[in-house]
C-alpha positions as CSV (number, residue, x, y, z in Angstrom):
1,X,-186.2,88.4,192.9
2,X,-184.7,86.0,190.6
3,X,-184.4,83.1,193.9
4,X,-188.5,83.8,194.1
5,X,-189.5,83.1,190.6
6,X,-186.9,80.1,190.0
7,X,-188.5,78.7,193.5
8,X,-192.4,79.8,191.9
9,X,-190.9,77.9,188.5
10,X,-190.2,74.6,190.7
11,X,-193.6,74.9,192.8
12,X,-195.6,75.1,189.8
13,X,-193.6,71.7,188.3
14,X,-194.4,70.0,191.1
15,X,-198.0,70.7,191.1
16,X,-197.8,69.5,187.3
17,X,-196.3,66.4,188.6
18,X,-198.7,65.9,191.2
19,X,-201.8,66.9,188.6
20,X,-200.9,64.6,185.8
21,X,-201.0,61.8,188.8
22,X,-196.7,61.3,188.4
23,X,-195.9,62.0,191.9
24,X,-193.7,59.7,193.5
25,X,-193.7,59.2,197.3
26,X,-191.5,57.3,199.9
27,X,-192.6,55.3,202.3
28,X,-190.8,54.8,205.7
29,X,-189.7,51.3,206.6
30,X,-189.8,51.1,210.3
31,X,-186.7,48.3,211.2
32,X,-185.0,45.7,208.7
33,X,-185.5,45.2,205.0
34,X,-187.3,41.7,204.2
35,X,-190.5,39.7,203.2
36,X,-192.2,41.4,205.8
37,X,-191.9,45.0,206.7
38,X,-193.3,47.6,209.3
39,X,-194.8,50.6,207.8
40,X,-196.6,53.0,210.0
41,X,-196.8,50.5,212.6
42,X,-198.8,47.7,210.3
43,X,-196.9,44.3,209.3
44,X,-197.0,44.6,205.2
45,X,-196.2,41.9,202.6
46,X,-193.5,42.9,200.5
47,X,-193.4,42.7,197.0
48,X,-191.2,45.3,195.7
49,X,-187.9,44.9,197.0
50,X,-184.6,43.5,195.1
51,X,-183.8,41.9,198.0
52,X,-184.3,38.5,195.9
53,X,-182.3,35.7,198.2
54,X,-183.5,37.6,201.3
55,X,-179.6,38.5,202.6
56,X,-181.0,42.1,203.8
57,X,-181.4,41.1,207.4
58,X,-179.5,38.2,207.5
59,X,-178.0,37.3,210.6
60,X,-175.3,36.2,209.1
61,X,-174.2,39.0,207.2
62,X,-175.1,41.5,210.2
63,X,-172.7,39.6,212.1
64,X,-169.9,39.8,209.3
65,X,-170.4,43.4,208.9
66,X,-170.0,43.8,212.9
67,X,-166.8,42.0,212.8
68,X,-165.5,43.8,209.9
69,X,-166.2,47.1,211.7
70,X,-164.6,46.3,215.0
71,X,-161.4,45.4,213.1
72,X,-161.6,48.0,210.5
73,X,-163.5,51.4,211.5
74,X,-166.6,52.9,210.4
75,X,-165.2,54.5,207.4
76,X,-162.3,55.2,205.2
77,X,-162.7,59.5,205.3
78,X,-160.9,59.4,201.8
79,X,-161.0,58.5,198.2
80,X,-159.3,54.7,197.4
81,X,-155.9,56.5,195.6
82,X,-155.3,58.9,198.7
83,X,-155.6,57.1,202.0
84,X,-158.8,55.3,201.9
85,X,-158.2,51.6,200.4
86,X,-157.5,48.7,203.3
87,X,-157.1,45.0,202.6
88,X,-160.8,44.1,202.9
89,X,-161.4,46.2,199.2
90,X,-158.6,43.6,197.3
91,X,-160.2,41.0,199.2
92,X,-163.5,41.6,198.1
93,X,-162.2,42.9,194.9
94,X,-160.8,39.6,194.1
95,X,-163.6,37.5,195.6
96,X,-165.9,39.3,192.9
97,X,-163.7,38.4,190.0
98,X,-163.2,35.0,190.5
99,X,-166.8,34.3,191.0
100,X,-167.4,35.9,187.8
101,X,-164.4,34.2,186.0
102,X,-162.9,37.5,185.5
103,X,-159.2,38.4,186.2
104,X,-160.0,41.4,188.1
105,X,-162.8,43.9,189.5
106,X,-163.0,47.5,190.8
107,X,-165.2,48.7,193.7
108,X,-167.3,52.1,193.1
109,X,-169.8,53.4,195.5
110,X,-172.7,52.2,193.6
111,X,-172.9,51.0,190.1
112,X,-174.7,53.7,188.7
113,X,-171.6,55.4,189.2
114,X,-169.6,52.3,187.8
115,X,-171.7,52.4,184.6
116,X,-171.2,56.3,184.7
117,X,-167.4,55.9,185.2
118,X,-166.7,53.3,182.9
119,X,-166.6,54.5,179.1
120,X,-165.3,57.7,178.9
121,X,-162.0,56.2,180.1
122,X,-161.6,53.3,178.1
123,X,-163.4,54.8,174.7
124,X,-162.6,57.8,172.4
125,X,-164.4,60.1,169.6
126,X,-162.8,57.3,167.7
127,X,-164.8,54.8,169.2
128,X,-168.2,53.4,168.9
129,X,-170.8,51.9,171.6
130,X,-174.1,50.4,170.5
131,X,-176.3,50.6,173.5
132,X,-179.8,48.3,173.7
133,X,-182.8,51.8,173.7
134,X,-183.8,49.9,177.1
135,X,-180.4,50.3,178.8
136,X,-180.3,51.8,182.3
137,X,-180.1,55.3,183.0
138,X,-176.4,55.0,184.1
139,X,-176.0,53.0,181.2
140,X,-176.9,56.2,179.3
141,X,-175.6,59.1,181.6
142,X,-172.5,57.1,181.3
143,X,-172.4,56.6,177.7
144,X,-173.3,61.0,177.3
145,X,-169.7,61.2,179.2
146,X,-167.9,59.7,176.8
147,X,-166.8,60.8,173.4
148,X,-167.3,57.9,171.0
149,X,-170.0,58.1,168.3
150,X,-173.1,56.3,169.6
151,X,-175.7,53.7,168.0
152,X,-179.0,52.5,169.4
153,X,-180.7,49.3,168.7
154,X,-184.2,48.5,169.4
155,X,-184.8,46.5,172.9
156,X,-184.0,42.8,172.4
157,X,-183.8,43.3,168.6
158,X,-180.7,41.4,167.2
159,X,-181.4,42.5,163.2
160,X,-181.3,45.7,164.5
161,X,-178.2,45.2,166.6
162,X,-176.5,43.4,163.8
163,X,-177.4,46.5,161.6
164,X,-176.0,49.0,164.1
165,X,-172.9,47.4,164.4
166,X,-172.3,47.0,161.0
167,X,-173.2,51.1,160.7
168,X,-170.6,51.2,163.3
169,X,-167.8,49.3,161.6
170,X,-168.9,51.7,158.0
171,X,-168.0,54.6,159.9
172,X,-164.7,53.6,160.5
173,X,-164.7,52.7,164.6
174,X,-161.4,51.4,165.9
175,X,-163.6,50.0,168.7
176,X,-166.8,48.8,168.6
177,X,-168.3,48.3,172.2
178,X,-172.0,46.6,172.4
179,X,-174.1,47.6,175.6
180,X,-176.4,45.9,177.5
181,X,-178.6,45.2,180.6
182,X,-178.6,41.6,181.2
183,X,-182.3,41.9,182.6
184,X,-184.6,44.8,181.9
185,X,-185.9,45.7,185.5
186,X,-188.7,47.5,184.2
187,X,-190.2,44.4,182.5
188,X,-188.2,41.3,183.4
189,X,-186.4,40.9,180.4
190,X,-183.4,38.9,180.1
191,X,-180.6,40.0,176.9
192,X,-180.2,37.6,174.3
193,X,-176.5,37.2,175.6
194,X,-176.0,34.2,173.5
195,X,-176.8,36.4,169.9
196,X,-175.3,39.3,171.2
197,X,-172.2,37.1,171.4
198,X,-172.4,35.8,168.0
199,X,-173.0,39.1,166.3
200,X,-169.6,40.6,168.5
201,X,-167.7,38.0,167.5
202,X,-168.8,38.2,163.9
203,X,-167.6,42.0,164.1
204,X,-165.0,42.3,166.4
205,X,-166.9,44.0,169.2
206,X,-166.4,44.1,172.5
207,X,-169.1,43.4,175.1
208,X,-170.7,44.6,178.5
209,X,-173.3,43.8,180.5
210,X,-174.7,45.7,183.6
211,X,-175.9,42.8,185.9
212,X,-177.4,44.3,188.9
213,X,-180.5,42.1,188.6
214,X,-178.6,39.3,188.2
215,X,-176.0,38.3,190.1
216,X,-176.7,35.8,192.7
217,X,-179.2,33.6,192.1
218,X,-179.4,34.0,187.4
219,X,-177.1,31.4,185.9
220,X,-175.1,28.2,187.8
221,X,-174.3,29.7,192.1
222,X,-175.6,32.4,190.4
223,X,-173.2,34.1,188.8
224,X,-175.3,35.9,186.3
225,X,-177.1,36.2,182.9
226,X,-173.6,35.2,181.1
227,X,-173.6,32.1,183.4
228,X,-176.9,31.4,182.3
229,X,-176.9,31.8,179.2
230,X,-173.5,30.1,178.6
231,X,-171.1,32.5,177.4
232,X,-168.5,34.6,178.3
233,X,-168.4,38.5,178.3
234,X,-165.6,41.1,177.9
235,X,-166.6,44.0,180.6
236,X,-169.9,42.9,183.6
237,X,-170.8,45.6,185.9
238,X,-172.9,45.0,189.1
239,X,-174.3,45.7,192.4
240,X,-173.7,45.0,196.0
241,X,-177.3,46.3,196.7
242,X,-179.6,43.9,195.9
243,X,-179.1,39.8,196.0
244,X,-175.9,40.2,197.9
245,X,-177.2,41.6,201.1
246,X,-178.5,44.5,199.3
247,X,-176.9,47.5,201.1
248,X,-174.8,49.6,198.7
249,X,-172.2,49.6,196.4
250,X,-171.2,48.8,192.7
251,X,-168.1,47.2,190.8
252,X,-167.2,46.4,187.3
253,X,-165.2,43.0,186.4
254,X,-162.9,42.7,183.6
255,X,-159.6,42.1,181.8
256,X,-156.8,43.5,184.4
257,X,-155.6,46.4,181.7
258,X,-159.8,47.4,181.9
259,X,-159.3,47.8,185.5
260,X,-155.9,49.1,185.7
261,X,-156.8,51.6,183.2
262,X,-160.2,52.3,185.2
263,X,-158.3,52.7,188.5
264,X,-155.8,56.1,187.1
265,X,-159.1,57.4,185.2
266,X,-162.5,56.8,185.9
267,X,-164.0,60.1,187.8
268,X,-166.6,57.8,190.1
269,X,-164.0,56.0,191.3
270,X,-161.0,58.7,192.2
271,X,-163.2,61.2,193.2
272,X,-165.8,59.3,195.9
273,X,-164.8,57.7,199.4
274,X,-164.1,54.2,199.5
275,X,-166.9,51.9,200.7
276,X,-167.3,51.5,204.6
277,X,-165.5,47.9,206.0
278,X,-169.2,46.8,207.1
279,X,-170.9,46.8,203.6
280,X,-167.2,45.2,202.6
281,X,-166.9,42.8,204.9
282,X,-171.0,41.9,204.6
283,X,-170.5,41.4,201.0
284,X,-167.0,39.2,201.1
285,X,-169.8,36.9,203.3
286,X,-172.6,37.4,200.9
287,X,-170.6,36.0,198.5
288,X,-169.6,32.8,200.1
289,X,-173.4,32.2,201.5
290,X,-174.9,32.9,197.8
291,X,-172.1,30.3,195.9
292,X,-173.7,27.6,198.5
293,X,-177.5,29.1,198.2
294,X,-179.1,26.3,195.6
295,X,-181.8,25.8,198.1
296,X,-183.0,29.5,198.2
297,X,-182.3,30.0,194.1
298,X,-184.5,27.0,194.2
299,X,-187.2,29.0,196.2
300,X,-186.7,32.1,194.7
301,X,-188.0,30.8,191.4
302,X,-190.7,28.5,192.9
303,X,-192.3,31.4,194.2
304,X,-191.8,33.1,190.9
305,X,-193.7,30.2,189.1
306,X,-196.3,29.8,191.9
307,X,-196.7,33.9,191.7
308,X,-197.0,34.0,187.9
309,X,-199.8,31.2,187.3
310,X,-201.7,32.9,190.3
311,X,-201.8,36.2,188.7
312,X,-202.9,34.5,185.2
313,X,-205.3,32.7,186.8
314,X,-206.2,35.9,188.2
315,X,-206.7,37.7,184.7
316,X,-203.9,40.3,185.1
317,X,-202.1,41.0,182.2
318,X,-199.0,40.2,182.7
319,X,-195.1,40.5,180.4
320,X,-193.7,36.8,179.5
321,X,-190.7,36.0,181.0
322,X,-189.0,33.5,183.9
323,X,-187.1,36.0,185.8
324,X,-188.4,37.0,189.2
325,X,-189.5,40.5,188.4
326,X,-192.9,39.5,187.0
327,X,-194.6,43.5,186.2
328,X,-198.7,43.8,185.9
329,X,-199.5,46.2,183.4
330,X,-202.1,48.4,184.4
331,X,-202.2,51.2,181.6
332,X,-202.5,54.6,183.1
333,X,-200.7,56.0,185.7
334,X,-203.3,57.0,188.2
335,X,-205.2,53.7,188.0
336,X,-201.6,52.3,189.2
337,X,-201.8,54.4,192.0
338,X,-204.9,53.5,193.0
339,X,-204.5,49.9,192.6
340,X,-201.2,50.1,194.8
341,X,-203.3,52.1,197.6
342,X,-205.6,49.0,197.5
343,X,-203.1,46.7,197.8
344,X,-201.4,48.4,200.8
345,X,-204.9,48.8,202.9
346,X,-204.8,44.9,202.2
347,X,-201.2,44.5,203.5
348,X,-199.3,44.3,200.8
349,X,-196.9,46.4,200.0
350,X,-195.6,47.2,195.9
351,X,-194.6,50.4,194.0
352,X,-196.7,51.8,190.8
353,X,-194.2,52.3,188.4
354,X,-194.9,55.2,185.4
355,X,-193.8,57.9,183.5
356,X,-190.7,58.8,183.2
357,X,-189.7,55.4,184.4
358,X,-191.5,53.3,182.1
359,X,-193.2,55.0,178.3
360,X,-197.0,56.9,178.9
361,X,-199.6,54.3,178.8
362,X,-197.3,51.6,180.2
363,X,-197.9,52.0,183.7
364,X,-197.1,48.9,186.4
365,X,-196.9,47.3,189.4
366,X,-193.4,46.0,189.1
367,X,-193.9,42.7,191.8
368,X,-190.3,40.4,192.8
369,X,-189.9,37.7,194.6
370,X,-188.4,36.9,197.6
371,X,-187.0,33.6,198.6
372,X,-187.8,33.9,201.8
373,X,-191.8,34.6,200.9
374,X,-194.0,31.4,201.6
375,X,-196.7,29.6,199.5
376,X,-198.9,30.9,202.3
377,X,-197.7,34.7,201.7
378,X,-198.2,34.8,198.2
379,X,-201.4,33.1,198.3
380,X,-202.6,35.8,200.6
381,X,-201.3,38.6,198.0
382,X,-202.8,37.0,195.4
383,X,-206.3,37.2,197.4
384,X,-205.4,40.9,198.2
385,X,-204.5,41.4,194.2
386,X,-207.8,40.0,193.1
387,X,-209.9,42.1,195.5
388,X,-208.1,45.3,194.8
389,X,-207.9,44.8,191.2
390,X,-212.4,44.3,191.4
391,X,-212.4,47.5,193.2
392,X,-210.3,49.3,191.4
393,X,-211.8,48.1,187.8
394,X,-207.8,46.7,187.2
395,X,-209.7,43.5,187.2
């Protein structure tokens, strides 16, 4: 039977997956999301979470999303245009453009469907983007929606850029729109915002940035790679799901006809439930605590220094950079495996990122810090590290 051999097809893919040592696997979290975790009854370290201001578990925000719950239900049971938006989605809505100096924002249920909802609306075969070859994968599902012609430059490369803009503008684009993560997840990377906004200016472009690792605690009351690297951008999308409180949900900021235009035509947005009052009345707190949270920024990237120097000490190899995702480059995929097995029988918990995430050969332990990690706790993983990494020939 056909159901038999498609179901043979996926087994045998899976084992491939499983042979070539790519298999991914979930672990279950037993209670909140912080520094510290439970997994399978032990007390882990945690060093792979975006939870980078350590809002997760929060009192704070627990108690806002309570309140917002009691006053506004559990959930909408609709999409935003039908029956589904209340006066906590403005409210945030505004609250998220004005701290990004925007003049308006739009709420979508994640921003991987923001970044998947917002070009095919706003761009035609007419049209080019030039998207950074390192762009997220909604980045680049969201670009394949859309109709304009499309141009790639090389990761951080701002010849290239200016060359593929300049292609753009040959071919006779009405719009040109240039695309980029503000910070590469995979390695830490933060876009040369401040070239990016030369070379748009110089040719009429327009510009967006996806700033989900980012926003709250990058740039002055951390408002983001723009903030920081002093300039303004046309179009910023962004997450509710990691520095503010780290639950769910996405938006993009812009110009109000963007988010007009966004609100009668982008799919993501018409077509999905709005967000539940909790994660909207969590974040609309998030939002005032992060403004007001120099102290933890101020942690956050003392542990990243502390973390950094201990691992070079150390010997890893490690990518340059000074945002708080600091990756160790292992090579292959299975020695990343078995170095993160190490690492959690010595308490401390990361992910072994590889292919299809990151290139073959470029395997990883993505770690990120925490602001509410101590000197102590890091000092312990970076025992746990060099121990692992001698047993596991890492080292």
């Amino acid at each position: 039977m056909t159901e038999n051999r498609f179901l043979d097809h996926l087994a045998a893919t899976l084992t491939e997956i499983e042979a070539d040592g790519l298999m991914k696997r979930e672990r279950l979290i037993e209670g909140a999301q912080g520094a510290h975790v439970q997994v399978g009854g032990r007390r882990m370290l945690n060093l792979c979470a975006n939870n980078y201001l350590g809002l997760a578990d929060d009192p704070r925000l627990i108690a806002a999303a309570e309140a917002a719950m009691a006053s506004h239900g559990y959930g909408m049971a609709s999409v935003r245009f039908i029956c589904g938006t209340q006066d906590l989605h403005r409210a945030l809505e505004a609250r998220i453009a004005r701290f990004l100096g925007m003049q308006d924002a739009i709420l979508f249920a994640a921003c991987f469907d923001a970044n998947g909802g917002l070009f095919e609306p706003l761009l035609g075969e007419e049209d080019a983007i030039v998207s950074d070859s390192l762009n997220h994968a909604s980045i680049i599902d969201g670009i394949r929606l859309c109709k304009a012609r499309r141009y790639r430059f090389q990761n951080g490369d701002m010849a290239d850029l200016e060359r593929q803009v300049k292609a753009a503008r040959e071919g006779g684009a009405r719009f040109v729109m240039i695309a980029t993560d503000g910070v590469f997840s995979m390695d830490g990377y933060l876009a040369d915002l401040k070239e990016i906004r030369r070379i748009a200016d110089a040719h009429d472009c327009l510009t967006m940035v996806d700033d989900c690792h980012a926003t709250g605690f990058m740039g002055p009351e951390g408002r983001g790679t723009p903030a920081h690297a002093g300039v303004q951008v046309d179009i910023l999308t962004g997450t509710l799901g990691k520095a503010l409180g780290g639950a769910l949900g996405g938006y993009i900021a812009g110009p109000q006809p963007v988010i007009d235009l966004l609100r009668q035509r982008a799919r993501p947005y018409l077509f999905s439930n709005a967000l539940p009052p909790a994660v909207v009345g969590a974040a609309l707190a998030a939002l005032d605590l992060v403004e007001g949270a120099d102290g933890l920024r101020a942690d956050l990237f003392r542990n990243a220094a502390h973390w950094r120097a201990g691992l070079a000490a150390a010997g890893f190899t490690l990518l340059p950079g000074e945002h708080p995702i600091i990756p160790v480059m292992i090579g292959e995929a299975p020695k990343a495996q078995a170095f993160a097995r190490a690492l959690d029988a010595r308490g401390v918990m990361v992910s072994a990122f590889f292919y299809p995430v990151v290139p073959h050969g470029r395997a990883r332990i993505r770690t990120q810090m925490n602001a509410k990690l101590t000197l102590d706790d890091l000092d312990f993983a970076l025992e746990a590290f060099a121990s692992a990494g001698r047993e596991t020939g890492v080292l």
